[in-house]
C-alpha positions in Angstrom: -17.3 36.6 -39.1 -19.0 36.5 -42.5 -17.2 36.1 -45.3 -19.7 37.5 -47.5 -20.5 41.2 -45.1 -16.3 41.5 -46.2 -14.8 43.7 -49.0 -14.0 41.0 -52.0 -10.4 41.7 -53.7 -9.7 39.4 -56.7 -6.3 39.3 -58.0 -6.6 38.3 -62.0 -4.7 38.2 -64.8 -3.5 36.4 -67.4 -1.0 32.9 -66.2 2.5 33.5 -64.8 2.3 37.1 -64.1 3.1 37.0 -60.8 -1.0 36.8 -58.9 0.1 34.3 -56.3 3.2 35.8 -55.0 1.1 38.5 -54.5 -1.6 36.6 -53.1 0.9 35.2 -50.7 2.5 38.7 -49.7 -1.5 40.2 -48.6 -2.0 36.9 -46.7 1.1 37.2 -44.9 2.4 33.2 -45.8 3.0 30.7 -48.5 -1.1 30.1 -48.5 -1.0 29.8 -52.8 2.2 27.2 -54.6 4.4 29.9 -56.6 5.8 28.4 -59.5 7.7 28.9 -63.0 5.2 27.0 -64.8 2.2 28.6 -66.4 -1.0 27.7 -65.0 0.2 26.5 -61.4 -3.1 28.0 -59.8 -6.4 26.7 -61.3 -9.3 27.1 -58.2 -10.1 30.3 -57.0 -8.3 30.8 -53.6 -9.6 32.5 -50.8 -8.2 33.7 -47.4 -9.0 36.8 -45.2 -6.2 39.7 -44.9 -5.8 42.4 -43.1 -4.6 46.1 -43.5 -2.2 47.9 -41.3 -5.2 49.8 -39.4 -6.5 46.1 -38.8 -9.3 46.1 -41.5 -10.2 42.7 -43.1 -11.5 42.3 -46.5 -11.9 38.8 -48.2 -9.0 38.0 -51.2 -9.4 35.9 -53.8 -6.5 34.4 -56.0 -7.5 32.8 -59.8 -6.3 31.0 -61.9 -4.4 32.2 -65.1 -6.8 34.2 -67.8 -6.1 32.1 -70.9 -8.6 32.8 -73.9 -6.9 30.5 -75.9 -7.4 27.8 -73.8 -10.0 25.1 -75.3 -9.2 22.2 -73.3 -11.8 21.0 -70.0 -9.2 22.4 -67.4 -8.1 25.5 -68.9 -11.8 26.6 -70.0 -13.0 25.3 -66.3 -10.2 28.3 -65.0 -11.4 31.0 -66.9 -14.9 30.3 -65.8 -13.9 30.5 -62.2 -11.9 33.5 -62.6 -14.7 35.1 -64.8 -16.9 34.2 -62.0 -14.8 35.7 -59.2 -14.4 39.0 -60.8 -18.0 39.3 -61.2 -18.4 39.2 -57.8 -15.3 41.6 -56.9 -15.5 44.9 -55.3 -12.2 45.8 -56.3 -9.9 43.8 -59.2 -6.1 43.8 -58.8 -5.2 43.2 -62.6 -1.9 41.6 -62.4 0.7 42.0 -65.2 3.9 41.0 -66.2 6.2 44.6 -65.9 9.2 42.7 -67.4 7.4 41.2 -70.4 5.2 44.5 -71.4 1.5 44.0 -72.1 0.8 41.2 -74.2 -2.6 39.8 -76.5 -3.6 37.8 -72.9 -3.3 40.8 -71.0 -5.7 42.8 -73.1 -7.8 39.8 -73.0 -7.9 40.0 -69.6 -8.4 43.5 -69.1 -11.5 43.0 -71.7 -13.3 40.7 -69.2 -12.7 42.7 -66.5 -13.8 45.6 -68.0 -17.0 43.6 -69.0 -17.8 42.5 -65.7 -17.8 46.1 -64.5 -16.4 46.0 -60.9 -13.5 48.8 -59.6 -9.8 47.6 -61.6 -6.4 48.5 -60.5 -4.1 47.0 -62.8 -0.9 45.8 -60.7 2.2 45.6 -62.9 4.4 43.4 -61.2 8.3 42.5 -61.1 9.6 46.2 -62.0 12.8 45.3 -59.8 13.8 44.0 -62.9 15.5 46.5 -65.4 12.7 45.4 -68.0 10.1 46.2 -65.5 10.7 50.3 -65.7 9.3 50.2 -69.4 6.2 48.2 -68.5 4.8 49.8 -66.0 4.4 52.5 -68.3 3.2 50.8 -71.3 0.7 49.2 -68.5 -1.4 52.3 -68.5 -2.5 51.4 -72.5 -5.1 48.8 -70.7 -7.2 52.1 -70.3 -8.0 51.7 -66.5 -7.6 54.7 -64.5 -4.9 53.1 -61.6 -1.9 51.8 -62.0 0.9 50.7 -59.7 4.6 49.5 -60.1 5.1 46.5 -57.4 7.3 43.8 -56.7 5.3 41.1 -54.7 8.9 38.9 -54.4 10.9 41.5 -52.9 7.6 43.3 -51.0 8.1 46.3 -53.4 4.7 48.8 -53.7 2.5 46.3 -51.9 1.9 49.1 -49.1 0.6 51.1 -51.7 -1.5 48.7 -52.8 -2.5 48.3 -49.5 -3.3 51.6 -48.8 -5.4 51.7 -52.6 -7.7 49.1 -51.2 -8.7 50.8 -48.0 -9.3 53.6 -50.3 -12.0 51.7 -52.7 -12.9 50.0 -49.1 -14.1 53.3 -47.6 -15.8 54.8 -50.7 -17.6 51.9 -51.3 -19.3 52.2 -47.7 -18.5 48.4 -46.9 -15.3 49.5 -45.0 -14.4 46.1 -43.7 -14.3 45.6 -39.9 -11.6 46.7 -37.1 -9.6 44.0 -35.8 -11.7 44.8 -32.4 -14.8 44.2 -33.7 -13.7 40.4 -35.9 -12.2 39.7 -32.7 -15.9 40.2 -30.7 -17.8 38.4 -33.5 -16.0 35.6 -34.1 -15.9 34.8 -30.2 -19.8 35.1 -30.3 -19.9 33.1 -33.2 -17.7 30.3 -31.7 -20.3 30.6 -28.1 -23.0 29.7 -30.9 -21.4 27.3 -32.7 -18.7 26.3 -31.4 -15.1 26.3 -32.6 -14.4 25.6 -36.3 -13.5 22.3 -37.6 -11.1 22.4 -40.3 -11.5 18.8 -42.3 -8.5 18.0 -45.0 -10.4 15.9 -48.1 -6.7 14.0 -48.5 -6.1 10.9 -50.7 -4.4 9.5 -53.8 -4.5 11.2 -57.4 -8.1 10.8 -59.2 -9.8 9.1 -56.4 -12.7 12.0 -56.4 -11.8 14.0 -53.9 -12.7 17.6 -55.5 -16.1 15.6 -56.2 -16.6 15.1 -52.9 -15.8 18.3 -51.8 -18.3 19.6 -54.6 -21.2 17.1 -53.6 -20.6 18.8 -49.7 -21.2 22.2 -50.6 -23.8 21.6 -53.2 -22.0 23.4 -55.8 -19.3 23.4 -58.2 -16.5 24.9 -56.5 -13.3 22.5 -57.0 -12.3 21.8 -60.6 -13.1 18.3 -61.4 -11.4 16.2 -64.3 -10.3 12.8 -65.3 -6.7 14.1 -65.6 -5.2 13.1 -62.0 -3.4 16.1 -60.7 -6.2 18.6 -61.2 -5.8 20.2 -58.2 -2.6 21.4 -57.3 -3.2 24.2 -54.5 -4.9 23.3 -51.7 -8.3 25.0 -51.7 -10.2 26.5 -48.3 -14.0 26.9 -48.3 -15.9 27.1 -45.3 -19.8 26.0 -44.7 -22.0 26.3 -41.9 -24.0 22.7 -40.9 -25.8 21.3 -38.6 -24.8 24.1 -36.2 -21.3 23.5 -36.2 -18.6 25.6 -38.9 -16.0 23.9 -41.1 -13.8 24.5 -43.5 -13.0 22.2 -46.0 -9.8 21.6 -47.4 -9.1 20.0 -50.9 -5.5 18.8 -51.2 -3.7 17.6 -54.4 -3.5 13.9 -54.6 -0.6 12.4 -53.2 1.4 9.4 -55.1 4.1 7.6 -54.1 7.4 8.9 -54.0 8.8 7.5 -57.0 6.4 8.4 -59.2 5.6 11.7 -57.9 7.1 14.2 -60.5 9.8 17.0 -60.0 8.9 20.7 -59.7 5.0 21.4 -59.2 3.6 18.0 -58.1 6.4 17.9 -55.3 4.9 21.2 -54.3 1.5 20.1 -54.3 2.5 17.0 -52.1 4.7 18.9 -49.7 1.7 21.2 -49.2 -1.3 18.6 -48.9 1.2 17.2 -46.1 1.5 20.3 -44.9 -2.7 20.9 -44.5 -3.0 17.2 -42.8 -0.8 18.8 -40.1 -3.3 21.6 -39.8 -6.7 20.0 -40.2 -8.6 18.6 -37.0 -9.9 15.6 -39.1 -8.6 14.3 -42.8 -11.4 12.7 -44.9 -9.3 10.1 -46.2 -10.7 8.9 -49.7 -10.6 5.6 -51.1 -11.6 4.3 -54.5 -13.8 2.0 -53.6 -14.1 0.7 -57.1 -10.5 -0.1 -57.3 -10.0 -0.9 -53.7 -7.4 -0.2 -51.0 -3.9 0.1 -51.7 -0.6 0.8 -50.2 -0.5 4.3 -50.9 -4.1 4.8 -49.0 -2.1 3.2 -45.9 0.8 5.7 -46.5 -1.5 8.5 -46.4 -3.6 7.3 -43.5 0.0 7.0 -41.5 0.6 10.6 -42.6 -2.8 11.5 -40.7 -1.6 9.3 -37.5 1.7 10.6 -37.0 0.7 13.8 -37.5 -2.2 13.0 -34.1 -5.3 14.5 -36.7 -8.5 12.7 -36.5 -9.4 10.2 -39.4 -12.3 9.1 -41.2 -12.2 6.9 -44.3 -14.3 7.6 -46.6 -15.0 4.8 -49.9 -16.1 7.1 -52.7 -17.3 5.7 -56.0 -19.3 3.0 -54.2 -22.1 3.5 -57.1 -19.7 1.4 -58.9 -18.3 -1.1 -56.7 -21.4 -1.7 -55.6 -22.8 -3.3 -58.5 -20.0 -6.1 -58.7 -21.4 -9.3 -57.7 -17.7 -10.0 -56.1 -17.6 -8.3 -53.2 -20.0 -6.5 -50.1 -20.2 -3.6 -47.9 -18.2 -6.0 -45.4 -15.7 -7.5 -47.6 -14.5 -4.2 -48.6 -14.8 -2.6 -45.1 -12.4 -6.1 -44.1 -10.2 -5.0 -46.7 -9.7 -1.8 -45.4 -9.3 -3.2 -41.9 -6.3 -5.6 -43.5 -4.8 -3.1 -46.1 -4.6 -0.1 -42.8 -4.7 -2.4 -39.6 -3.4 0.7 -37.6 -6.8 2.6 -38.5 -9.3 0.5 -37.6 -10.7 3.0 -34.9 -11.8 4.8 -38.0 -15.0 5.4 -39.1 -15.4 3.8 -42.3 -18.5 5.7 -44.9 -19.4 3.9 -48.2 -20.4 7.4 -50.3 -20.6 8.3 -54.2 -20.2 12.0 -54.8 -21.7 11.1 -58.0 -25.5 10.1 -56.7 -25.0 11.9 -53.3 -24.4 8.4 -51.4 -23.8 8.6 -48.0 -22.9 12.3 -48.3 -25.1 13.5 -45.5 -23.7 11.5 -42.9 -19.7 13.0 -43.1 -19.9 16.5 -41.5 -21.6 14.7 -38.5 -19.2 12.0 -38.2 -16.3 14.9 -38.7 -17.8 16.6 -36.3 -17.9 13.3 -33.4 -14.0 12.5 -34.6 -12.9 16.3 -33.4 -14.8 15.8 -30.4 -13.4 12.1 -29.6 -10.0 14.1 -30.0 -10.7 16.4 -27.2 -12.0 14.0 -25.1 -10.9 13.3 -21.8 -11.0 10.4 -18.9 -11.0 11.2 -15.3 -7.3 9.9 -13.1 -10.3 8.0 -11.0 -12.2 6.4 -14.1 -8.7 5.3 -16.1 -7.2 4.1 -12.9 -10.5 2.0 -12.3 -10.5 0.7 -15.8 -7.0 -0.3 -16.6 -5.7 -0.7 -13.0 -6.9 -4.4 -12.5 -6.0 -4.9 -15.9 -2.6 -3.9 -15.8 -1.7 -5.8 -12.2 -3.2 -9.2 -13.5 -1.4 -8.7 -16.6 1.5 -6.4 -16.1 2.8 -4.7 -19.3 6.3 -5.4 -21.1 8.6 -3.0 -22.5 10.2 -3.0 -25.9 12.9 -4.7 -24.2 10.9 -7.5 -23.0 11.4 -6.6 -19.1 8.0 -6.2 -17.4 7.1 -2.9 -16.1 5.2 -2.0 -12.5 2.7 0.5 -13.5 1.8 2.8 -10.1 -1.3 4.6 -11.8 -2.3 6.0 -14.9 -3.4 9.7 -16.2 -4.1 11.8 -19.5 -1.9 14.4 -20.1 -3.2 15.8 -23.1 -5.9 15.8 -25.6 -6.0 16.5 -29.1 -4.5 13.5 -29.5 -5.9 12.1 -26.4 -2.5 11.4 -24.5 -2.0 8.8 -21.5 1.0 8.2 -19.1 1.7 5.0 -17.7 3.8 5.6 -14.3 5.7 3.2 -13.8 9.1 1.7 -12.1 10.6 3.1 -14.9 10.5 4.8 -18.6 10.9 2.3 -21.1 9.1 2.0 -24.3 6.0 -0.5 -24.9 5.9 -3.7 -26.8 3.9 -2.8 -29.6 1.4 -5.7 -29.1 1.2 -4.2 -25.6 0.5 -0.6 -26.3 -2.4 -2.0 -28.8 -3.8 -3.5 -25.6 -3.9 -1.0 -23.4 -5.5 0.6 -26.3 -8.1 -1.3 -27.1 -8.8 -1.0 -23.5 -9.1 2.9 -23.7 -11.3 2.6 -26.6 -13.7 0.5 -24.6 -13.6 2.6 -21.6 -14.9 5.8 -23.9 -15.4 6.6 -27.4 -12.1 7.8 -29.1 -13.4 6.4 -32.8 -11.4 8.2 -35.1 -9.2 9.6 -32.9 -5.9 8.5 -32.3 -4.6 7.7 -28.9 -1.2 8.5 -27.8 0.4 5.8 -24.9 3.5 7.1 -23.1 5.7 5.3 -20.2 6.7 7.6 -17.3 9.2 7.1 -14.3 7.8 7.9 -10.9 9.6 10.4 -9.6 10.8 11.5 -5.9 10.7 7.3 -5.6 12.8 6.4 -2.1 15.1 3.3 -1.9 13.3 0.4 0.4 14.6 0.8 3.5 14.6 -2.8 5.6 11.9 -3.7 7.7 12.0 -2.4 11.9 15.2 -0.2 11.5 14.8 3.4 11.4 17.2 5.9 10.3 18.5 7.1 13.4 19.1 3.3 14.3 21.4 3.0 11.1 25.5 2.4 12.0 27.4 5.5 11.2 30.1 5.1 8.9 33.5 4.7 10.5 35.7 7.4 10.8 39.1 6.9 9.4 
């Protein structure tokens, strides 16, 4: 489906008013961090909703309206959320019920009124006692809707609801029955195959929103010296090379102990969270700076959690000119600092120049198809079989196992079962054997590969040589 044929709802207003709560409640989930702090959201957040009758329209969640704000990241929000509401078809003006209309609001209201699309101001939080009052006073923003809600308790949102299938029929573009998304999105994914969903995932300030930028050609992440810029993770989807993706741009992940309380734990907790989702995480690296132990945390994330990994060295403009170092040393450095990634591709890029840019999609798109890919019970068996009776595997335990055959139970992680005498655990050394044998048998680079131990079953006792059953003694009757 096209996001662009769908009805465009932006949900604006001024910080801490309550736009992501609501955000969440349309969506349905916890898509946008909700937060105390001012300013949590700063890119504009997009994700499709529906309606009760099964209508989609496209909703957009900005960052907080400040007019005040004359520092790079503030400024940078209100241009995005100026931007957004330029291209609305309907604006959900969010206020503050509780706190009455303020200077912000107004300011707010003002740009809004100056970008000219259909405005239904939203004033939030009237389950508290305060609330009553302001939804009143709302109305002194001069636009010609307004409506009492409470998006944390699910208070009015069905009449918001029902207010945007309203604007959604008389402005002709009335969205499309769940029917007919259903029909074009499976003739989409005939054409083009399913959609790829890459996570851009990596430490603070490393230049992942750049990269994500440099992809689409455009500025669409916020991008500042200050590590911690992005804070939600922010969805966008393209169309190359034949194949859709949606890229993902987390907030930087630190180490534990230096991560701080309230919205950075959120950010992390979430990032996690969209490495669980993707297909493949664009792991980036600074390549100025080199590898470090929190790239190999993050990369572990990515392989316990089965996803497809590239890594990718951004700012290799600048690493490059040191007289130090080469492509190959720093590619050995990877292979040292993250030994248990080495089946990942490694791309030397600068989102600065547009390095190496060109080449990630494609290789995205060959790790999601290693991670689907499967070996025929004749060809594994062919492969590993010798290898496994000349050198029979050990457990954990050290005792060797007698492996009967092998098969691939499951893809995406690729997934194989070693049948055996019986289900123990392998020696790590030999599970990176039979793995490396895998990996020459087919190409799994990026993918990673998932080595279980089975017991036959229905396995009989060995009965001796030239006696039968019916030949056995009977036990004696006492």
């Amino acid at each position: 489906m096209s996001k662009t044929a769908l009805f465009r709802v932006v949900i604006a207003g001024r910080p801490n008013v309550g736009k992501s709560a609501l955000f969440n409640r349309f969506v349905r989930r916890r898509r946008s961090i909700v937060h105390d702090l001012p300013g949590m959201t700063r890119d504009v957040l997009e994700a499709e909703a529906k309606l009760p009758d099964g209508r989609t329209f496209l909703l957009s969640d900005t960052g907080g309206y400040d007019p005040e704000g004359r520092e790079k990241i503030p400024a940078s929000v209100r241009d995005r959320a100026v931007a957004a509401i330029r291209g609305a078809d309907l604006v959900l003006l969010v206020t503050d019920a509780s706190a009455g209309v303020l200077p912000g609001d107004r300011a707010a209201a003002r740009a809004v009124r100056e970008a000219g699309p259909p405005c239904a101001v939203v004033a939030n939080k009237i389950d508290r006692r305060e609330g009553r009052e302001g939804e009143v006073e709302a109305w002194a923003l001069g636009f010609p809707e307004v409506y009492g809600v409470s998006a944390e308790h699910d208070i009015g949102v069905d009449d918001l609801q029902a207010v945007i299938g309203e604007h959604m029929s008389a402005s002709g573009r009335t969205g499309e029955t769940e029917a007919a998304a259903s029909a074009e999105v499976a003739a989409d994914n005939l054409e083009k195959g399913h959609e790829i969903a890459l996570a851009v995932v990596g430490r603070p300030n490393v230049g992942k929103s750049s990269l994500l930028n440099a992809l689409l050609g455009e500025e669409r992440a916020i991008v500042s010296e200050v590590a911690g810029t992005t804070r939600d993770s922010v969805d966008v989807s393209l169309v190359a090379s034949g194949r859709r993706f949606r890229l993902v741009d987390t907030a930087g992940i630190r180490r534990r102990g230096k991560t701080e309380q309230g919205p950075e734990v959120l950010s992390v907790v979430q990032a996690r969270k969209r490495i669980e989702e993707c297909d493949v995480a664009l792991l980036v690296v600074d390549a100025s700076e080199g590898p470090t132990g929190q790239d190999a945390t993050i990369a572990r994330y990515v392989a316990e959690a089965g996803r497809g990994l590239i890594l990718v060295a951004n700012k290799w403009d600048v690493a490059g000119k040191r007289e130090e170092g080469t492509a190959e040393d720093f590619q050995e450095a990877l292979a040292s600092q993250i030994p248990f990634a080495r089946h990942a591709p490694i791309l030397l890029t600068s989102a600065t120049t547009g390095r190496g840019i060109s080449r990630i999609l494609k290789t995205a798109a060959t790790v999601a198809e290693n991670r689907h890919r499967r070996i025929s019970t004749g060809e594994l068996n062919r492969v590993l079989g010798r290898a496994l009776r000349d050198k029979p595997p050990r457990a954990a335990s050290g005792r060797v196992l007698k492996v009967f055959y092998v098969a691939q139970t499951g893809v995406a992680p690729p997934t194989f079962a070693l049948v055996a005498n019986r289900a123990e655990t392998l020696h790590f050394s030999e599970e990176r054997r039979i793995e490396n044998l895998l990996r020459e048998a087919a190409d799994f680079s990026g993918a990673p590969i998932r080595i279980l131990v089975r017991e036959r079953s229905g396995r009989r006792e060995p009965q001796p040589r030239g006696r039968s059953k019916s030949s056995r003694p009977k036990p004696r009757s006492r």
